[in-house]
N, C-alpha and C positions, 0 to 999 in steps of 0.2 A: 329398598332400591330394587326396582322389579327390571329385570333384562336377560336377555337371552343370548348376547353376543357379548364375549369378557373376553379382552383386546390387550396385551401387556408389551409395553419395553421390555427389549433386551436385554441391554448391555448398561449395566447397574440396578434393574428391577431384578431378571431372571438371573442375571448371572454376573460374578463377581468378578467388576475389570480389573479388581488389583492383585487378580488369583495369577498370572504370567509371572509378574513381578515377585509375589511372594513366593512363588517356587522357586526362586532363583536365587532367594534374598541371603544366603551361603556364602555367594560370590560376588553378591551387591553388597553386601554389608549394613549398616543400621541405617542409610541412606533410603534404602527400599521401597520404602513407604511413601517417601516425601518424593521419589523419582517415580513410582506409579500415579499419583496424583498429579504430578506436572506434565504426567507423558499426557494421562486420560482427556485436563484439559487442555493443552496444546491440540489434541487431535479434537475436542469439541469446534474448537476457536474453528481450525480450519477449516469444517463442515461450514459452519454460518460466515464466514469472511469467505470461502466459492461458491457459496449460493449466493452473494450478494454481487460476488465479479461476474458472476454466470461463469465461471472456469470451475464446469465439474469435474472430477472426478471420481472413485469409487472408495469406498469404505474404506479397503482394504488398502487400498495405493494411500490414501490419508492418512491408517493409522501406521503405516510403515514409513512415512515422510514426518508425521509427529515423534516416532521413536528417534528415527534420526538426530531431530535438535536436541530432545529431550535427554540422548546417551552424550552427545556433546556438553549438554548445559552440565551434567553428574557428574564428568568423568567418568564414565562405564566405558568399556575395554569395548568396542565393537565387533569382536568375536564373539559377544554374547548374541549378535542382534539376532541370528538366526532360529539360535535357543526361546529369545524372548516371541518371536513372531510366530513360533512354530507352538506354542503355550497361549497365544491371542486368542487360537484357532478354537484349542477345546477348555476354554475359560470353565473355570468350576462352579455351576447352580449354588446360588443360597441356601442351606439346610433344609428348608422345610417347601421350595418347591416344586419339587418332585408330588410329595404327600398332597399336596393342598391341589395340583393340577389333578391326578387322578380323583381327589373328592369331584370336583367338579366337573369331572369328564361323566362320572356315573353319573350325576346329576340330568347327565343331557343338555349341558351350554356349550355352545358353541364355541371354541378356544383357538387364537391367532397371536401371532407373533407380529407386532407395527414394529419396523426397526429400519436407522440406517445403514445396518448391513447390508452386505451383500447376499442374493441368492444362496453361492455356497459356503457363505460364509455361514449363516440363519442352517443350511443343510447341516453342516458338519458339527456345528454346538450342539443344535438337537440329536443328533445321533449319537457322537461322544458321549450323551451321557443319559443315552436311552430314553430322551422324552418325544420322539419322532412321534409314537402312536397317539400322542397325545393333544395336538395341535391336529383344526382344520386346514388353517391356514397360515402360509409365512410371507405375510405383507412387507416386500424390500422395496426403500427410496430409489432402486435403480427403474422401477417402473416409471417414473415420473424425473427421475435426472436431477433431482434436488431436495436436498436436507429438511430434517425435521427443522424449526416449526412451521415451517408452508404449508398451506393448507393443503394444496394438493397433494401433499403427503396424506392429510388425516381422512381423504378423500376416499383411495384407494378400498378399504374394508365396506364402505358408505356404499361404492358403484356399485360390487360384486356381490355386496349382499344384499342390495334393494332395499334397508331400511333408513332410517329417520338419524341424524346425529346422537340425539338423545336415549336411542334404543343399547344405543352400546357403552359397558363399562370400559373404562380405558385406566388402566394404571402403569404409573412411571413411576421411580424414584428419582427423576430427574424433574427442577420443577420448572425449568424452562419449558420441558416436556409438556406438562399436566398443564400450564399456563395456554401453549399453545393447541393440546387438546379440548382444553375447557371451553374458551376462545370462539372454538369451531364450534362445537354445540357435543360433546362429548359429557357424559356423565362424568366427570373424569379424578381418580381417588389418587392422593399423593400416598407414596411408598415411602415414609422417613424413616430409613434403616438408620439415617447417625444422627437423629437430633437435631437437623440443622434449621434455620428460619428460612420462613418463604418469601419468595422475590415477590416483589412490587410492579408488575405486568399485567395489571389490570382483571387477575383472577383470583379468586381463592377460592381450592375445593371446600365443598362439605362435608367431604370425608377425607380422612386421613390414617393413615395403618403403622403399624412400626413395622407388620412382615404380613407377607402372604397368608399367614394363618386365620389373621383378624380380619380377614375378606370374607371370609364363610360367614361371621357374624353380619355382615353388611346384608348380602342377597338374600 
């Protein structure tokens, strides 16, 4: 795989959405698990159901309107929400990358962040947990007003960098993601941290990882 632009999701490739929830999971109880997962997609759904009304909004105001239903659907005390929102913010990176970004920063590839976050949303994860120096760039949906997978999402890295689709690795652990990466003309590698099978959206990678580490084997 020869390229020089390596392009990652966020939020379930770099960083771990159900890390809010498990810090809390004390006061959540054995519920935790099953209520980070319904918040996570409840807040996807919402992204693609206001893209499709054209009623945007931003990241953040979405993923704080999914917790909403999502502490209602639990029963979670609503004095937590602030705890959990304020834990959204500095989500905890995957194990390995940290390690696996610096290899390939020595390397000299070019490294970005594609995500529906927000600006300082994309600011403040990278910094929490010290991977600022490490990215050139943090490509947020807010440039464009609407959700991954439109294209004009997968555009944004394309304009700025003046190359070719196919020049750029793109990896997600979302496979709605990688579908609507691939789609575009993205070299584009699925991240399957838990096993799961791939949707039926008219793509399938030709590569596939269990983590960040087995990326270095690829390029």
């Amino acid at each position: 795989m020869k390229t020089n632009s390596i392009i990652f999701d966020a939020y379930g490739t770099l960083f771990d959405v159900n890390s809010a929830a498990e810090k809390c999971k004390n006061k959540i109880g054995d519920k935790w698990e099953a209520f980070a997962n319904f918040w996570r997609t409840t807040q996807l759904e919402y992204t693609w159901l206001r893209s499709l009304m054209k009623r945007h909004k931003n990241f953040w105001q979405i993923t704080e309107e999914s917790l909403d239903k999502s502490m209602k659907v639990f029963g979670i005390d609503m004095v937590m929400k602030n705890d959990l929102l304020n834990l959204y913010k500095v989500l905890s990176p995957y194990p390995e990358v940290k390690e696996v970004l610096k290899i390939l920063k020595n390397k000299n590839y070019k490294l970005a962040i594609l995500s529906n976050g927000t600006p300082d949303l994309l600011n403040e994860l990278v910094q929490s947990n010290q991977l600022n120096d490490l990215f050139d760039d943090l490509f947020s949906v807010e440039d464009v007003k609407i959700y991954k997978p439109d294209s004009r999402v997968y555009d944004l890295p394309i304009k700025k960098y003046k190359i070719k689709p196919e020049e750029v690795t793109f990896l997600s652990a979302n496979t709605w993601d990688v579908s609507g990466g691939g789609n575009y003309g993205y070299n584009a590698v699925w991240v399957n941290r838990n096993n799961t099978i791939f949707d039926n959206l008219d793509f399938k990678p030709k590569n596939e990882v269990n983590n960040l580490t087995q990326l270095l084997e690829l390029i």
